[in-house]
Structures are given as C-alpha cells and as structure tokens.
N, C-alpha and C positions, 0 to 999 in steps of 0.2 A: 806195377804202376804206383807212382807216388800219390800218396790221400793228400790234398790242402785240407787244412782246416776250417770252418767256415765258422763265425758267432752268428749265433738270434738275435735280431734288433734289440729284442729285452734284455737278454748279455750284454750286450754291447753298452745300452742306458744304464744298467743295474754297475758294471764296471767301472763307467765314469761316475756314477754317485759314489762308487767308496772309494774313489781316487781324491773325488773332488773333498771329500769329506776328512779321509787320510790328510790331506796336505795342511787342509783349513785345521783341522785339529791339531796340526802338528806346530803350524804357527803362529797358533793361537794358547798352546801350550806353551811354546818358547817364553812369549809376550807376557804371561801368567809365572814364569818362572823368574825372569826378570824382575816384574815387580815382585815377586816375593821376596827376592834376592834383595830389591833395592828398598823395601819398609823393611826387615829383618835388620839391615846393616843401620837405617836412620833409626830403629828402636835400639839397637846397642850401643850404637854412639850416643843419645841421648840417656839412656842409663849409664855410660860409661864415664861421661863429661861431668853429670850429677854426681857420682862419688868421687871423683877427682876433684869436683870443688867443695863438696864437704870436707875432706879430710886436708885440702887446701886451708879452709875455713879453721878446723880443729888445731892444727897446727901452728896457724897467727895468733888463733887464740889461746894458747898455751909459752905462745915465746912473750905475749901481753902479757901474759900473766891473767888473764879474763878466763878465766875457765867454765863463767855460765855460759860463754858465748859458742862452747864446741856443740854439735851439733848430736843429738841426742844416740843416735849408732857408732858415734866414734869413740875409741879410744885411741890417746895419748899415749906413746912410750916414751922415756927419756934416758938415752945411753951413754957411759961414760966409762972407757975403759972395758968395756962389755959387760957393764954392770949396770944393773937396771939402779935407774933414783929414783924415779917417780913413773906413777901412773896415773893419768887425768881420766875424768871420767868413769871408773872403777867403780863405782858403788853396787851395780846393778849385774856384777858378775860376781860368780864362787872365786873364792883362793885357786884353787885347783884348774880350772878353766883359764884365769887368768894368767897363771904362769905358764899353760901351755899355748895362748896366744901368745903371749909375749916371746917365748921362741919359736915358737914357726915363725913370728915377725921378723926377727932377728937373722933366723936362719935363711927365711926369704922373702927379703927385702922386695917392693915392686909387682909380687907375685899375686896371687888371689891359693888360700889352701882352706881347707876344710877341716872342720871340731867340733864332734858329737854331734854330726848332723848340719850344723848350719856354715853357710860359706862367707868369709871372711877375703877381705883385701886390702893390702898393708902400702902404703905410699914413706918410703925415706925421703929426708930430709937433713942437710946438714948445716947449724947455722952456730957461730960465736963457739966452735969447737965442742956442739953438742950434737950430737945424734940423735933427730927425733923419728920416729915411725909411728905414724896415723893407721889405724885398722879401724875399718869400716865393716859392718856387721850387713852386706850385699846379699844374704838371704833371701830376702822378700825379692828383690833385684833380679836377682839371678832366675828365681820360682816366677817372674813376671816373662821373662825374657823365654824361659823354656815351655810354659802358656802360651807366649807369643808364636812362636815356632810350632807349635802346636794347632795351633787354630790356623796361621795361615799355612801348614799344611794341607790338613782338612780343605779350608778354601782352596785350595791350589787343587788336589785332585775334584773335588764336588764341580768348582770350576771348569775342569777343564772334560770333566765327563759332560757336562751343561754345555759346554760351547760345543762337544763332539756331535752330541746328539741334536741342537741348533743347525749343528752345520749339513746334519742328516736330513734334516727336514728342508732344510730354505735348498739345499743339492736337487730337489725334486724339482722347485720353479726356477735353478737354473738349469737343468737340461728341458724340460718341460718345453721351452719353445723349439728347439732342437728336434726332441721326440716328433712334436707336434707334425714341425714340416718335415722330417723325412717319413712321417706315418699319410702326411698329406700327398707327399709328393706321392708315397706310392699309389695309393689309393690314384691320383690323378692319373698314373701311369695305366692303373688296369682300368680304370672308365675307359679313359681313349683309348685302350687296343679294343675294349669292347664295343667301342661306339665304330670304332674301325673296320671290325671283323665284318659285319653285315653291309657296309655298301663293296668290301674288298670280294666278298665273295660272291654278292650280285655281278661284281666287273669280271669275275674270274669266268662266272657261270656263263653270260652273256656272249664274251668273246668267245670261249667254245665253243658254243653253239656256231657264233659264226664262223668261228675255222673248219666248223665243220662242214661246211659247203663252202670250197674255196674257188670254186666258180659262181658265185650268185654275187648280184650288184649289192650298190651299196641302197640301194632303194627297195630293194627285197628285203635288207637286213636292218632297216630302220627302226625298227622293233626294238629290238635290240642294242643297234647303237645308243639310240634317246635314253634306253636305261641305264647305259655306262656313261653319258654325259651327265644321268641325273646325277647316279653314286657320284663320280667324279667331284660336283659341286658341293655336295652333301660334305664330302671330306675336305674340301677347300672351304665350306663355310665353319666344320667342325677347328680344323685347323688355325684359321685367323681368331675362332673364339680363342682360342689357348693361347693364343699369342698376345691378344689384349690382355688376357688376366697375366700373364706371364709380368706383362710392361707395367700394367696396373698396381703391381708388386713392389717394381723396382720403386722407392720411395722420392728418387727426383725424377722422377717423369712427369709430376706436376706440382714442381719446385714453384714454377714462377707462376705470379699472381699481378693484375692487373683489375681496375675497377672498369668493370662490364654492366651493360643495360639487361639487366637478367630478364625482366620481362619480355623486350624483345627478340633473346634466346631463346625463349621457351616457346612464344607465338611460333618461331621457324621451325622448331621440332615440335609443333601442335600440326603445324601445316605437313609435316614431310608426312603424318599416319593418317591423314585424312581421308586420302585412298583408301587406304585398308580399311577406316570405318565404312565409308559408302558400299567399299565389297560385302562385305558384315551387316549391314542396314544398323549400322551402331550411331546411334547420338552422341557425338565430343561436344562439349563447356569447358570453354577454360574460364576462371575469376583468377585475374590477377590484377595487380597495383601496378600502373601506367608509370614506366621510366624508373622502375627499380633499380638504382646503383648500388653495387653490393663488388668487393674484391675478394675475385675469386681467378680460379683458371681456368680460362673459356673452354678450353678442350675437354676437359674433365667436367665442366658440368653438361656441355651438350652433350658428351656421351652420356651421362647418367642418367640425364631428360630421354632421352631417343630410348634407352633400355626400359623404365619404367613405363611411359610410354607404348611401346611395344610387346608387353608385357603383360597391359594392362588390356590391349583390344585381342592379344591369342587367349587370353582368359575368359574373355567377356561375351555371352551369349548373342545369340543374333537376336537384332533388336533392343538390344541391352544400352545402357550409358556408362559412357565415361566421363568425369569429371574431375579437370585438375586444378587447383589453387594453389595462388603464389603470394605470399605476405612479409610485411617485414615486421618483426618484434623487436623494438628496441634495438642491439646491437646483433640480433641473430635472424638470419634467414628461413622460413619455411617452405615448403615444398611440397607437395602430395597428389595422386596419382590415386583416383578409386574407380572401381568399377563394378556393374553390376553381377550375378552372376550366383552359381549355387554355393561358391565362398570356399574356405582352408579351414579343414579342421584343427582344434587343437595341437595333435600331435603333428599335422602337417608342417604347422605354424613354426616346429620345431627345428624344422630343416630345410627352410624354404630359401636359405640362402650356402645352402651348403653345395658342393661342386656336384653336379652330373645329376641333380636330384628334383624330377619331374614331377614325382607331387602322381595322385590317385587319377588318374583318367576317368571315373568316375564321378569327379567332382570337379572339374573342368572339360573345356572345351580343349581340344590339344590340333587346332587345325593350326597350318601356317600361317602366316602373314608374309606381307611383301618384304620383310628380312629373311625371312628364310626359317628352315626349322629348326626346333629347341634343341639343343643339349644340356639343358640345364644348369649354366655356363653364366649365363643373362644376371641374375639377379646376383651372383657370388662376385662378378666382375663389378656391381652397381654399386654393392657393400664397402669391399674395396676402394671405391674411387671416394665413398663418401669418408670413410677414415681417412683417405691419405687429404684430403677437404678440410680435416681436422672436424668432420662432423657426425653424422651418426644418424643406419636407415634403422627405420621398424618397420613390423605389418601389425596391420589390426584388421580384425575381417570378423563382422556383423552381422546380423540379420540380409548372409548373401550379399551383402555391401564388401568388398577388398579393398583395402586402402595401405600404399606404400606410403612412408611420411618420411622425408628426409628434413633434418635440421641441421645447421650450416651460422658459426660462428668467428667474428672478424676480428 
C-alpha cells in the first residue's frame, strides 16, 4: 500500500513563512545589490571626472605657461623626441621617484600604475608637436573609492540580513490571518459535529425504539416521535446559526447602506421579545431619541438588535430588567443592551464572543427563549455584523448589571 504524506498545519504555516521570507529576502537583496552597484559606479565616475579635470587643468596650465595654476597632485611631463625637457610641478618629489613616474608615464600613457606604494594616473596630450602627460597622484582617490566599496559592502550584507530577518517577522502577520481561519474553521468544524452528535443520536435512539414495534400506531409512539422533531429542529436552528455567520462573513453582504429611522427599528425589535419577557416576568425599557436617522443597513442592524436583545432576556433572571438605549453622539451612533442578572466573569468576559462558547451555567440562566436554543453562535455573529458596520461591540458587566454596547460610525 502506498503512504501519502500528510503536513501538520504548523508545517504547513512554518513552510510558507520561510518561503515567504526566502523570496522577500531574495528581492530585497537584489534591490540592495543594485543600489550598491549604482552609488559604487556614481562614486567612481565622480572621482574619475575630478582627476580628468585636474590633469585637464595642469596641462592648460602648462601649455600657458601658468604653472601656479597646476593643481597641487599633478605633475607635468613634457616630451620631445622621447626626451623628457621639462617637468612642472616637481619640487615635492625625489630625483629617483621622479624619473621612475616619468616613465611608467611614458610607457603608459592613459593608464593608472603604481610607485612605492601610491597610485598614480597619467592622461596624454598632444599639442603644437609637444607631447605632454599629466600624472595625477589618485592615491587618496583610489584609498577613498576601495573604503567606498567597503563600507557599502558591509551595508549591503548587514542590510540585507536586516531585511531577512524584517521579512521573518512581518511573514508571521502575513500568514497569521490565514493561520487564524483555517485554525477557526476548524475549530467551527468540531463544535458542530459536537453540537450535532447529541440531537443525531437522540434521533437515532428514538427511531429504534420505534422500529422496534413495527406494529404499534403512531399514537403510541408519540413519545418518541416529538423527540425526533425536537432534535430535528435543534439541528435546523443549529444550522441556520452557521449559515448567518457564514453570510455575516462574506463582507458584501451588507455593502449597501441607506439612511434608516433607527429608533423605529429597534422599538420593532423591542416589541418582537416582549413575549419572552412576560414568559420571564422580566421588566423591558427602552430610552431612545425619537426619529433617529442614522445610515446604516437595515438588515444588519435589525439582526444585531434582535441578537443582543435576545440574549440579553436568556441571560436575565426571572424578574430581572432589561434595559436598552439608543443615542446619537455627534457623528456616531450608540447602542446598548443591559440586563440584570448574577453577571460574566472576568475570564468569561474573555470569550464571550468567541464561536460555540456558552459561558459557566453557573452564572447564568441558560433556559430558552422564543428563538430557540443557544449555541453560542448569537453573540460571534453580533460582533461580526457590527465590524462589517464599520463599528465595534463590547461587554461590560457590573455589580450583576451586563451590558452589551455597540458603537456605529457614518
């Protein structure tokens, strides 16, 4: 049998960060070698141009006859039948020195040689049947140029180890969202087979039962049936949550925007839970600002209202209040959703809008309401709606006071 190979998600992530990393370093070295290439080349031609016009300089100065004017590293030769006549400039060398610039000059013309250490560059000239050659004393020049190259070696690797490891780091917040959802997705994949297993295997247990007398009415097996209609809906209300968040996701699902009487929205989703408070003996208040116009997308804020809402009376003790307010600041909308109640702990506080996450039984009331039961779906879908809003939920939760607060930006 043939093995497939399989990667670990962490293989997989760790793989493309030294991919991502490899390439950015690779062309980010390129980029690096280039400009080194192209100040290397303008630092030569700009030393190169300066002793071409010094010894340009020495040489006019010499056919003038001006010889304070040669420029203080040149020497003058003047040739005549291959016979040196004069030397300009001369003072500041030995005999010995001298005659052996003078023919390396000779010998090569145009070239750049070396004597006793320092590097020399001789430019011919031919004018009125005189052979003149300019040597320039390019030592310091040269000792500048091979510093140059020097230091922007140094730069070029210290660079390009600096953008490697740049590129190691900022590699982590470009797969990081990546990581993120397919660590999310899965995660979402094992809630709901988990949240699945238990009404599928009520429906499983139940219909045995009734195949197991396959003479008996359907009035005898009533029992039984009602419980596979409950599972049944259980899994049809689990399934539509995921499909909201799913849509909720997609980021033009509530593209368009339209100026809406938001107070009026929110009175209709004050009225749709009013039942379940009477079920509850729970007191609702709403404070809102009469004829709030505010653009926004309808669909998306009644759902968000109807969630926190809803949310706020399966939390809320019997006999408890709920109270919501609606304001406007300036250019921004508020919104908020509290109720009474023994409250979210800190650490609670931490996950309470994270997927499939129910929070301590404990410190809630976890009975249904007239939506149906929790999966902990509600409040990750409300967060969602309010980013894609362009705006942003929080909780704060008090002295047993819970308060959702959304704010909303035009």
């Amino acid at each position: 049998m043939k093995k497939i190979k399989t990667h670990k998600p962490k293989d997989a992530f760790l793989s493309t960060r030294i991919k991502f990393t490899f390439f950015c370093g690779l062309i980010s070295f390129g980029l690096l070698l280039v400009i080194f290439a192209a100040t290397l080349f303008a630092n030569y031609r700009v030393v190169y141009d300066s002793v071409l016009e010094n010894m340009a300089k020495a040489v006019t100065a010499t056919t003038n006859e001006t010889p304070e004017e040669i420029p203080a590293s040149c020497l003058v030769f003047r040739y005549l039948d291959e016979k040196t006549l004069t030397a300009e400039n001369a003072e500041s060398y030995a005999e010995e020195t001298l005659y052996l610039i003078a023919d390396n000059a000779r010998k090569h013309p145009n070239q750049k040689f070396t004597i006793q250490g320092r590097t020399y560059v001789s430019h011919e000239v031919h004018r009125d049947n005189l052979r003149f050659i300019a040597v320039f004393d390019a030592t310091e020049e040269v000792y500048y140029l091979h510093r140059s190259v020097t230091v922007l070696f140094i730069g070029l690797i210290v660079g390009g180890i600096a953008l490697v490891l740049i590129s190691w780091f900022y590699s982590y917040y470009v797969v990081k969202p990546a990581k993120d959802a397919f660590y999310k997705q899965r995660e979402l994949v094992a809630n709901a087979s988990h949240e699945l297993k238990t009404p599928l295997t009520v429906i499983a247990a139940n219909l045995s039962l009734v195949q197991s007398e396959p003479t008996s009415t359907v009035q005898e097996n009533e029992k039984w049936l009602t419980a596979v209609d409950s599972q049944v809906k259980r899994m049809n209300s689990l399934v539509l949550e995921m499909l909201d968040l799913c849509r909720t996701e997609q980021h033009d699902l509530y593209a368009a925007r339209e100026e809406i009487d938001v107070s009026a929205l929110l009175a209709g989703s004050v009225l749709c839970v009013e039942a379940a408070c009477y079920e509850k003996d729970v007191s609702l208040s709403l404070h809102a600002e009469e004829n709030l116009l505010f653009r926004t997308n309808r669909a998306a804020m009644e759902k968000l209202t109807l969630i926190l809402l809803d949310n706020a009376v399966k939390y809320c003790e019997k006999g408890g209040t709920i109270s919501v307010y609606l304001k406007r600041k300036r250019k921004a909308l508020l919104f908020a959703v509290s109720n009474t109640g023994k409250g979210i702990s800190a650490e609670e506080k931490k996950h309470v809008f994270e997927r499939f996450y129910k929070g301590d039984a404990s410190h809630h009331s976890v009975e249904p309401t007239s939506f149906g039961k929790s999966f902990g779906l509600g409040l990750s879908i409300a967060e969602a709606i309010a980013k894609e809003l362009g705006g942003a939920l929080s909780c704060r939760s008090q002295d047993g006071v819970t308060t959702f607060s959304a704010i909303f930006f035009e």
